[in-house]
VOZA-588194 format. One line per field, with one value per residue: residue in one letter; x, y, z of N, C-alpha, C, O in turn. Coordinates in steps of 0.001 Angstrom, whole numbers. Example, Ala and Ser with C-alpha at 12.3 -4.5 7.8 and 13.67 -1.06 7.14 Angstrom:
BEGIN
r	[A, S] .
n_c1	[13190, 12850] .
n_c2	[-5690, -2250] .
n_c3	[7800, 7080] .
ca_c1	[12300, 13670] .
ca_c2	[-4500, -1060] .
ca_c3	[7800, 7140] .
c_c1	[13200, 12900] .
c_c2	[-3300, 30] .
c_c3	[7800, 7870] .
o_c1	[14236, 13409] .
o_c2	[-3319, 1138] .
o_c3	[8465, 8039] .
This chain:
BEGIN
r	[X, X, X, X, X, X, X, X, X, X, X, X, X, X, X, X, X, X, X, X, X, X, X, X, X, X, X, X, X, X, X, X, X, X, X, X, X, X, X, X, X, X, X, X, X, X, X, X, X, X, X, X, X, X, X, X, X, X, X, X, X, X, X, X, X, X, X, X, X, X, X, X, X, X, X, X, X, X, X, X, X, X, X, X, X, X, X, X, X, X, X, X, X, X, X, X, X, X, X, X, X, X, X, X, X, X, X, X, X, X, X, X, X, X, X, X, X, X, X, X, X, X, X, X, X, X, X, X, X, X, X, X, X, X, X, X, X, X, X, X, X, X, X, X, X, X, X, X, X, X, X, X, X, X, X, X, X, X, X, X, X, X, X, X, X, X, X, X, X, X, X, X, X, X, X, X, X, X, X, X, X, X, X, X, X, X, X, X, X, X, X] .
n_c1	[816, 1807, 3925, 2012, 702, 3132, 3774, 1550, 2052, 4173, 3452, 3398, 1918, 923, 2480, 1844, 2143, 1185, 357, 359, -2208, -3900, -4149, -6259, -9073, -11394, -14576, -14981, -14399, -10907, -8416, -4607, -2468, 561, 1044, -470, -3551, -7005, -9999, -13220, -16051, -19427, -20542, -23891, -26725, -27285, -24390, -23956, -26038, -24392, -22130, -22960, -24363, -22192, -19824, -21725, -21483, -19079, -18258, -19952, -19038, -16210, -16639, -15572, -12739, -9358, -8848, -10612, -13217, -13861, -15086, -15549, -15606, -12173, -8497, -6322, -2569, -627, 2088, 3199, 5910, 7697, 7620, 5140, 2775, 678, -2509, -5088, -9141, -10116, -13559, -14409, -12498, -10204, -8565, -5636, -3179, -2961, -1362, -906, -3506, -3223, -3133, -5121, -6754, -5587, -5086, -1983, -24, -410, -3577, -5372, -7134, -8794, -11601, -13376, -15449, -17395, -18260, -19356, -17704, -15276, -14273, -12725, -9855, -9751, -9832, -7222, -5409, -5180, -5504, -2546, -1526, -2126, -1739, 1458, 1723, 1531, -1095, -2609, -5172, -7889, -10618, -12869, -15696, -18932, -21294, -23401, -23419, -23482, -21070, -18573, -14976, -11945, -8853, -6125, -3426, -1073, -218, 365, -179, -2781, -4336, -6914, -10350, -14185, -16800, -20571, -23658, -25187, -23682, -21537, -18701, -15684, -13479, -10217, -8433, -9619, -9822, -12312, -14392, -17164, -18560, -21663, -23424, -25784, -27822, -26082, -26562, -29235, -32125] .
n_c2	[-1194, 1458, 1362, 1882, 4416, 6096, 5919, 6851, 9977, 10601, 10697, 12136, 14393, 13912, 16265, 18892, 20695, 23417, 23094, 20200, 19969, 21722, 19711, 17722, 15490, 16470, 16950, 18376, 21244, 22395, 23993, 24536, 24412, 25024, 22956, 20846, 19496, 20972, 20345, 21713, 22702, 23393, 26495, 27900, 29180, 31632, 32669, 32812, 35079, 37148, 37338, 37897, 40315, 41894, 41441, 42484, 45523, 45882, 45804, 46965, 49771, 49154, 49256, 50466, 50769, 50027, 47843, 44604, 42760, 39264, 36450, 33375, 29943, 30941, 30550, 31243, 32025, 32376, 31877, 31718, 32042, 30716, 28010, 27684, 26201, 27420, 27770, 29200, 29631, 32906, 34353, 36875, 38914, 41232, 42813, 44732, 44867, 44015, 42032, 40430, 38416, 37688, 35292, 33815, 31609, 31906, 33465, 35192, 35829, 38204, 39207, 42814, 43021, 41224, 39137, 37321, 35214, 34433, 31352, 28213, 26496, 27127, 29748, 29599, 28884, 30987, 33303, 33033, 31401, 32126, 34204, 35023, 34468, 35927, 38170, 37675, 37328, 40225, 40848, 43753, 44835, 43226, 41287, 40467, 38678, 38568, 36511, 36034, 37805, 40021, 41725, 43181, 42861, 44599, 44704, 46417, 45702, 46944, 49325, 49446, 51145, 51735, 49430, 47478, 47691, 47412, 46792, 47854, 46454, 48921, 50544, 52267, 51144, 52147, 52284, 51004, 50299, 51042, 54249, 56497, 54279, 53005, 50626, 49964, 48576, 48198, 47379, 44934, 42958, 42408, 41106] .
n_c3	[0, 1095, -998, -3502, -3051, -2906, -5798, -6703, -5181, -6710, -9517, -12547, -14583, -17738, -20081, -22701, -25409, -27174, -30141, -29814, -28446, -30404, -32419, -30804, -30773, -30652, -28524, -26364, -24473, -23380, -21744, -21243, -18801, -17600, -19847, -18812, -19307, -18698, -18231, -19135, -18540, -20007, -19383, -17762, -18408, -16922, -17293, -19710, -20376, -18859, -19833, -22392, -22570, -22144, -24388, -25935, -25357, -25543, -28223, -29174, -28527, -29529, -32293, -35572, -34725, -33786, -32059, -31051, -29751, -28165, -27625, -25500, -26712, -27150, -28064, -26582, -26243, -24200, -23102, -26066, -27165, -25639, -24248, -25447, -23742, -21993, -22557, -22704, -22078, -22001, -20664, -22196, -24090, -24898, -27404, -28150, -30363, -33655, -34680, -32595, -33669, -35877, -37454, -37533, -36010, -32975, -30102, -29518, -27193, -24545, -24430, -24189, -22554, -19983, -19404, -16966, -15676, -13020, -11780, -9967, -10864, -11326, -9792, -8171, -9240, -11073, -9787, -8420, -10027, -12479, -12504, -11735, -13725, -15729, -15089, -14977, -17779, -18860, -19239, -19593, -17863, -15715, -15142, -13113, -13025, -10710, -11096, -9077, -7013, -8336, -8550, -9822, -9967, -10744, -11901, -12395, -14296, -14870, -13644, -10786, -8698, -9300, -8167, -7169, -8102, -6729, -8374, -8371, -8961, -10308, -11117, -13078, -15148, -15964, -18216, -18423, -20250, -22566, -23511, -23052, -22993, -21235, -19503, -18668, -15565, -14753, -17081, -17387, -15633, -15105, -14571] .
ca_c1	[0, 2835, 4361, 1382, 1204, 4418, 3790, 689, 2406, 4974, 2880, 4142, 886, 1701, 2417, 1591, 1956, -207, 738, -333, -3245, -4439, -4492, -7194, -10173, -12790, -15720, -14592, -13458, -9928, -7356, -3513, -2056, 1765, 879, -1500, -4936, -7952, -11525, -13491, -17541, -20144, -21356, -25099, -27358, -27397, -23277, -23477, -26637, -23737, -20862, -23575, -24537, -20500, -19821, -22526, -21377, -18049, -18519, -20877, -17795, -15525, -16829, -14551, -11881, -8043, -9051, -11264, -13166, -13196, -15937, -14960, -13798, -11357, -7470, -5373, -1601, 81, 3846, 3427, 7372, 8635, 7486, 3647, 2378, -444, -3790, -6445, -10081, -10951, -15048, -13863, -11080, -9955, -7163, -5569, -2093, -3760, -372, -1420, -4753, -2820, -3149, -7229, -6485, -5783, -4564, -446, 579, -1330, -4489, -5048, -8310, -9209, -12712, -13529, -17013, -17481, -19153, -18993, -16822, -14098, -14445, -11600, -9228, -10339, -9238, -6168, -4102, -5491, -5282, -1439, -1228, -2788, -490, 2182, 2024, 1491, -2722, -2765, -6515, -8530, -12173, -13615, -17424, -19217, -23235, -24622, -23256, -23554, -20157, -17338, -13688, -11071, -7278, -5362, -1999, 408, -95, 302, -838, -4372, -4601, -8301, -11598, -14925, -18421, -21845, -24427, -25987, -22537, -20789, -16809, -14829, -12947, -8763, -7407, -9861, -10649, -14017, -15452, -17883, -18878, -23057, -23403, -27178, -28077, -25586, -26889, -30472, -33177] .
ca_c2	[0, 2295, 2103, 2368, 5797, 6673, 6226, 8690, 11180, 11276, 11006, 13355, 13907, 14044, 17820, 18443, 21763, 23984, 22296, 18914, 20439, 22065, 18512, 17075, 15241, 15998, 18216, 19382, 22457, 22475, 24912, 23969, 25061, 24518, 21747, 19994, 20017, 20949, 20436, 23013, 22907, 24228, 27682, 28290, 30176, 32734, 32641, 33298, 36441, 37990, 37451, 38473, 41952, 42925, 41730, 43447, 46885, 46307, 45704, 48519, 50664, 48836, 49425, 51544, 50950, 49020, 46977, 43667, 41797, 38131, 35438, 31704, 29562, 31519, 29896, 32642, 31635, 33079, 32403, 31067, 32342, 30228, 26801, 27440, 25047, 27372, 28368, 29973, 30679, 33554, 34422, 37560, 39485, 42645, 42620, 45842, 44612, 43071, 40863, 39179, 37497, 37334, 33286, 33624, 30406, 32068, 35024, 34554, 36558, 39003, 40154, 43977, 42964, 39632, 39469, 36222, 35121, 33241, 30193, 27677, 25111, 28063, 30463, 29535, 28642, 32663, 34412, 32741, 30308, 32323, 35827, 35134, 34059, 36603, 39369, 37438, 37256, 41130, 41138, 45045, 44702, 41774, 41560, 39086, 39338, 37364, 37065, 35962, 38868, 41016, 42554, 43058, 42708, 45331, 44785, 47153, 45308, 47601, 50245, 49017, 51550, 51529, 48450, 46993, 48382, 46647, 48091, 47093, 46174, 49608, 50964, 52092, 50618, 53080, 50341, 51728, 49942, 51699, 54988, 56921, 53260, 52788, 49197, 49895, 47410, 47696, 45773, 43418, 42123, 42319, 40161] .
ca_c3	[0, 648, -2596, -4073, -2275, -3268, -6815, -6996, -5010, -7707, -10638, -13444, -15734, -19075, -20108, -23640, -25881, -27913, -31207, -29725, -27931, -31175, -32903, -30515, -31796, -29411, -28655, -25530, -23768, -22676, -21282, -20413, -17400, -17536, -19905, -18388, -19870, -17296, -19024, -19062, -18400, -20514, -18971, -17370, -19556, -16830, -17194, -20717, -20246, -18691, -20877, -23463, -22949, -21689, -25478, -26867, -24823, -25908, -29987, -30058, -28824, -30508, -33953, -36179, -33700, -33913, -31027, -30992, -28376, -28614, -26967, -25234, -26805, -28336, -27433, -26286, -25916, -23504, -23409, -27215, -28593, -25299, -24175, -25612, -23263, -21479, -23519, -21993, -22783, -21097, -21125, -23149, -23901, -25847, -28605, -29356, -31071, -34545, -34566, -32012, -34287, -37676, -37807, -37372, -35221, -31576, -29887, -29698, -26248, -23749, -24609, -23407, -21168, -19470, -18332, -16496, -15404, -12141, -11345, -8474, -10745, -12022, -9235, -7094, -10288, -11645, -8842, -7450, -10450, -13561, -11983, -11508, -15255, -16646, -14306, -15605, -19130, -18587, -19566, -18729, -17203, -15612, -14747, -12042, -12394, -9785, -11642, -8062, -5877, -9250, -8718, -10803, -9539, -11775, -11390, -13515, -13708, -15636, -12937, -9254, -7965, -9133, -7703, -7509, -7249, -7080, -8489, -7851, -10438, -11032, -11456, -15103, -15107, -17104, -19240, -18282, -21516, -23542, -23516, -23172, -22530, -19846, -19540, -17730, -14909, -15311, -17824, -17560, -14071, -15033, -14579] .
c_c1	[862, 3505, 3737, 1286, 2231, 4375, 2577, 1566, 3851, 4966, 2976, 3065, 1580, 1431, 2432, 1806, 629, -610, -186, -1864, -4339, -4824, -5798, -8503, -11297, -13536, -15603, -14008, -12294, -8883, -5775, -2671, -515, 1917, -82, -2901, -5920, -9420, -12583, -15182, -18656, -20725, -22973, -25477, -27503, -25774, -23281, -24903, -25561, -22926, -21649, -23883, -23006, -20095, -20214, -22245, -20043, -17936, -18973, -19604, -16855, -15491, -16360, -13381, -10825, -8946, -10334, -11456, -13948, -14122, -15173, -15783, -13302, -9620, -6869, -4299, -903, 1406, 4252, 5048, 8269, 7967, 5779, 2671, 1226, -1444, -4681, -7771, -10654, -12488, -14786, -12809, -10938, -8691, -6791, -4933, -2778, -2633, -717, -2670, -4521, -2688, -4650, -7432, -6709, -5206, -3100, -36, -822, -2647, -4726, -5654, -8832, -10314, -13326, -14737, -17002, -18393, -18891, -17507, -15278, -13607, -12834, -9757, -9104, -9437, -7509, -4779, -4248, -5194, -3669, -772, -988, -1271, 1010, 2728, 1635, 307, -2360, -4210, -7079, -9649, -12544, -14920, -17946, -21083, -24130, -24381, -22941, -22892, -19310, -15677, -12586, -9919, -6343, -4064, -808, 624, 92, -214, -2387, -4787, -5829, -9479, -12715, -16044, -19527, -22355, -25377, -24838, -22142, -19058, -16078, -13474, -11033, -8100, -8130, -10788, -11412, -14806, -15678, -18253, -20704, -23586, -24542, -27794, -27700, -25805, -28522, -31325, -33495] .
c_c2	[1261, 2923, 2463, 4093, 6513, 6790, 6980, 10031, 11715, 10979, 12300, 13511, 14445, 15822, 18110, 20474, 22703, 23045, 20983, 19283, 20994, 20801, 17636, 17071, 15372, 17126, 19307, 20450, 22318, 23656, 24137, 24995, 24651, 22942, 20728, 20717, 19962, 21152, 21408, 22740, 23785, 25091, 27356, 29137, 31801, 33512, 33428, 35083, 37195, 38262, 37993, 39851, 42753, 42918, 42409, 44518, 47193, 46188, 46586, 49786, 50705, 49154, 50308, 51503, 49858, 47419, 46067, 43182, 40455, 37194, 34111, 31174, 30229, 31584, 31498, 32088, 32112, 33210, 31451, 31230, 31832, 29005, 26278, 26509, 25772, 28202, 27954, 30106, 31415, 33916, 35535, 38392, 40289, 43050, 43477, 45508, 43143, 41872, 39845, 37763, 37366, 36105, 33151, 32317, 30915, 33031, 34599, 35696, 37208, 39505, 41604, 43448, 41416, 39886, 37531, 36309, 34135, 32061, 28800, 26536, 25768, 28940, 30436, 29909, 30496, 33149, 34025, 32953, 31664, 34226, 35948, 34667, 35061, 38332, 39086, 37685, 38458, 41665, 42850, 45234, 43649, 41916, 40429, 39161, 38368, 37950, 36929, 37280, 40207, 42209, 42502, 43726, 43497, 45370, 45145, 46727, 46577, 49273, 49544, 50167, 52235, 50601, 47651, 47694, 47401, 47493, 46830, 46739, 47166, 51003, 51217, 52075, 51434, 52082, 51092, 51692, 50770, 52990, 55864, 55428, 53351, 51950, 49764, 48859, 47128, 47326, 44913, 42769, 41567, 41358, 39264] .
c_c3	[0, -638, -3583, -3999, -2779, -4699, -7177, -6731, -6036, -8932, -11234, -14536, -16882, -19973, -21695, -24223, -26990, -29385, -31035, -29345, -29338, -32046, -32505, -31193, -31081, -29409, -27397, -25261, -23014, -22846, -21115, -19852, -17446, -18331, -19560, -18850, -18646, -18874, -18607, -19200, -19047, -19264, -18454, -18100, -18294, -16824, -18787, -20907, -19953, -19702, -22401, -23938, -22384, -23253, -26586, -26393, -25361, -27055, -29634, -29825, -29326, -31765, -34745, -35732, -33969, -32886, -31328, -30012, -28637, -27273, -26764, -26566, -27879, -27057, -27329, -25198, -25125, -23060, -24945, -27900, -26860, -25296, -24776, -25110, -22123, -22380, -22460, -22940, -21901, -21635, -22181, -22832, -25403, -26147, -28954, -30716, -32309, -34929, -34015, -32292, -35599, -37958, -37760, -36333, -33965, -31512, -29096, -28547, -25875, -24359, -23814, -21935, -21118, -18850, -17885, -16194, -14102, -11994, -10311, -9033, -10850, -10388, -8490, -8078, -11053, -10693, -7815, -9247, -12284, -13533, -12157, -13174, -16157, -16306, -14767, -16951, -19281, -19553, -18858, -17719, -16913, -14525, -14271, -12099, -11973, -10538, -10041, -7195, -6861, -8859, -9697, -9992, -10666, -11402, -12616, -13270, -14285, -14304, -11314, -8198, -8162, -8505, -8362, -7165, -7598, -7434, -8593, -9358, -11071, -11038, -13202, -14366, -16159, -16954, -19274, -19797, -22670, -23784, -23953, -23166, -21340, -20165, -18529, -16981, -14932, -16019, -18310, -16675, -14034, -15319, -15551] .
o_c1	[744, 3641, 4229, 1773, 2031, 4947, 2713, 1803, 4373, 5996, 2723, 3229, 2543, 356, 3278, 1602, -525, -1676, -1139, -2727, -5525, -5986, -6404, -9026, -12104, -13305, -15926, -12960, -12524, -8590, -5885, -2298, -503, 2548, -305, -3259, -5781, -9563, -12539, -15464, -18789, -21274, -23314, -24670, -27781, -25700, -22678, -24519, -25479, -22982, -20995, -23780, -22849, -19950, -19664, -22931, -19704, -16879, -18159, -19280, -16329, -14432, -16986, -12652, -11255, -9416, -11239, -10558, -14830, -13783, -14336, -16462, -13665, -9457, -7070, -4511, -4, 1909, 5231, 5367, 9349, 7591, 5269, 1812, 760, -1082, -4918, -7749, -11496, -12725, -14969, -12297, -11375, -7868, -7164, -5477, -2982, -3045, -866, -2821, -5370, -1960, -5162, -8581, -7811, -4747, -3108, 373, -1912, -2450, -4237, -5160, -9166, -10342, -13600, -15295, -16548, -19561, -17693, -16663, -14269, -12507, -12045, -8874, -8017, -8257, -6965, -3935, -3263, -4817, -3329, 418, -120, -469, 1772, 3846, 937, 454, -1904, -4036, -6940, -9607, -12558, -15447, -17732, -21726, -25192, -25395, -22353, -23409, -19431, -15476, -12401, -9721, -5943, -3453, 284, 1584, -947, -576, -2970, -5920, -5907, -9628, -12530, -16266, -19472, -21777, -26168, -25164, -22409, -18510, -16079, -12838, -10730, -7494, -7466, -11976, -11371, -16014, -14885, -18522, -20412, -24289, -24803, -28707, -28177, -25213, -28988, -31227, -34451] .
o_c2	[2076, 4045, 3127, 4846, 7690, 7807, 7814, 10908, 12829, 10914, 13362, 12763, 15209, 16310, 17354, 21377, 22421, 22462, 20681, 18792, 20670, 20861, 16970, 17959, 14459, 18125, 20494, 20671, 22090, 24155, 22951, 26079, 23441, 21993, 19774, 21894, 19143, 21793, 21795, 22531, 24923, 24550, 26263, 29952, 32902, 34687, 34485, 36059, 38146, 39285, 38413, 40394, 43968, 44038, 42792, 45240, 48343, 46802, 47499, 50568, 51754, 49335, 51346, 52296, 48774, 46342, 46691, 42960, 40609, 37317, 33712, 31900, 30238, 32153, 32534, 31786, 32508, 34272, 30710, 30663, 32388, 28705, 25161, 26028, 24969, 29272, 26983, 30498, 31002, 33819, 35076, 38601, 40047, 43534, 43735, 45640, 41951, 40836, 38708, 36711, 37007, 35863, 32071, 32210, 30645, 33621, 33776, 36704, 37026, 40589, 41596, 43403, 40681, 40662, 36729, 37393, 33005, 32325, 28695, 25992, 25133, 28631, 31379, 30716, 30870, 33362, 34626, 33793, 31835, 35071, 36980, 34627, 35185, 39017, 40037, 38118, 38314, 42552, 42995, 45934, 42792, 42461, 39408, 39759, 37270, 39000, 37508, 37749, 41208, 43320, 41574, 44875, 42763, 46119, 44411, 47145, 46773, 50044, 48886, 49944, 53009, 50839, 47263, 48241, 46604, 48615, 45613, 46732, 46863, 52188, 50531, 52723, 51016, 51488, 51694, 52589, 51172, 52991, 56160, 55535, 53652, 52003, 49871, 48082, 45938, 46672, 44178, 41690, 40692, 40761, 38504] .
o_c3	[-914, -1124, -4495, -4842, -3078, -5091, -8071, -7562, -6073, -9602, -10664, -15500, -16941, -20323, -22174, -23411, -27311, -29582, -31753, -30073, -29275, -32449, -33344, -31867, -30908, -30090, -27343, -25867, -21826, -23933, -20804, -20298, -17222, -17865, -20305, -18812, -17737, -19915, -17439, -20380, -18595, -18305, -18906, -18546, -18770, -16466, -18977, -21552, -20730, -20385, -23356, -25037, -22272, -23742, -27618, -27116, -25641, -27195, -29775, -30719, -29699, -32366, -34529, -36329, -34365, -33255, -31881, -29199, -29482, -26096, -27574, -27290, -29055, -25977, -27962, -24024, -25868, -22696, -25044, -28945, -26660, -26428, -24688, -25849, -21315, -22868, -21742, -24107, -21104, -22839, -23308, -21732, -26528, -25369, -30099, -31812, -32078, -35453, -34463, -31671, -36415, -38921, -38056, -35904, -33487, -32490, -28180, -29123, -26418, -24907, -22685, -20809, -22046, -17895, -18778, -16363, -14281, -12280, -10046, -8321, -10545, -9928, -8433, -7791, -11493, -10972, -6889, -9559, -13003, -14344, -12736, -13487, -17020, -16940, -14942, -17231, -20285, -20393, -17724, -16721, -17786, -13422, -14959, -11162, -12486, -10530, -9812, -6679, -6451, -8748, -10497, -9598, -11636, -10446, -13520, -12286, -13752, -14317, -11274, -7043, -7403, -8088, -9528, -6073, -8518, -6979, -8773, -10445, -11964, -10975, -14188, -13475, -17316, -16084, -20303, -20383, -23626, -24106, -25147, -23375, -20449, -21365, -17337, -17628, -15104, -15516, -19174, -16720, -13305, -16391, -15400] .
């Protein structure tokens, strides 16, 4: 029983890159995390109401504009020109640098803005392992929105000393990466 023991706790799962990752034959949703693939759960229809009218607030300002914003699943590489071994789908996310989407395939380094969506299976994964990813691979903005406690979480990374602020749900979010946007928290929370 011991060595059984001993050979879980130094089980090495098999770590795989974008390349291979892009090959799969399946219908599922997956992310990789240092390599390792984590499966990924279809959304709640009240998961995607949200992520619905933030897209629709941000296209309508978008329109005419360099910048693009970009619905799950859509792969977004994040240290793709070293070991390309973590892809993300964030719920959406906003593209200034059009380099970064010249393969029509995935988005190849930082996106400007990360907006995440919570839910009980992500929630923890969002705000800890994915937050430190995103700060990493130097995302300039990143959006936590919780739909049950209809807040939204804002962590402006390229500045440290904006830090974070949170706003309610009958709040407008003036959008840092792009401005004169106001994101309107009221009818993205609504009924």
């Amino acid at each position: 029983m011991e060595a059984l023991a001993q050979q879980e706790a130094n089980f090495e799962p098999k770590r795989y890159t974008y390349s291979e990752y892009a090959a799969w034959e399946d219908d599922n949703r997956w992310e990789l995390i240092n390599g390792v693939p984590r499966m990924m759960a279809a959304p709640f229809v009240s998961h995607q109401a949200v992520s619905g009218e933030l897209y629709f607030q941000f296209k309508s300002f978008l329109k005419g504009k360099k910048c693009r914003v970009f619905y799950s699943p859509c792969d977004v590489r994040l240290n793709h020109k070293t070991r390309d071994d973590i892809v993300v789908q964030p719920d959406l996310l906003v593209v200034c640098d059009r380099n970064k989407i010249e393969d029509g395939k995935s988005v190849k380094g930082a996106p400007d803005l990360v907006i995440e969506i919570l839910s009980a299976s992500t929630s923890k994964f969002d705000k800890t392992t994915k937050f430190t990813l995103y700060k990493q691979a130097g995302v300039r903005e990143y959006w936590i929105v919780d739909p049950t406690d209809k807040t939204v979480g804002v962590y402006i990374f390229e500045q440290e000393n904006l830090g974070m602020r949170y706003y309610a749900d009958s709040e407008k979010i003036p959008v840092h990466v792009l401005e004169g946007c106001e994101i309107d928290l009221s009818t993205v929370f609504e009924e």
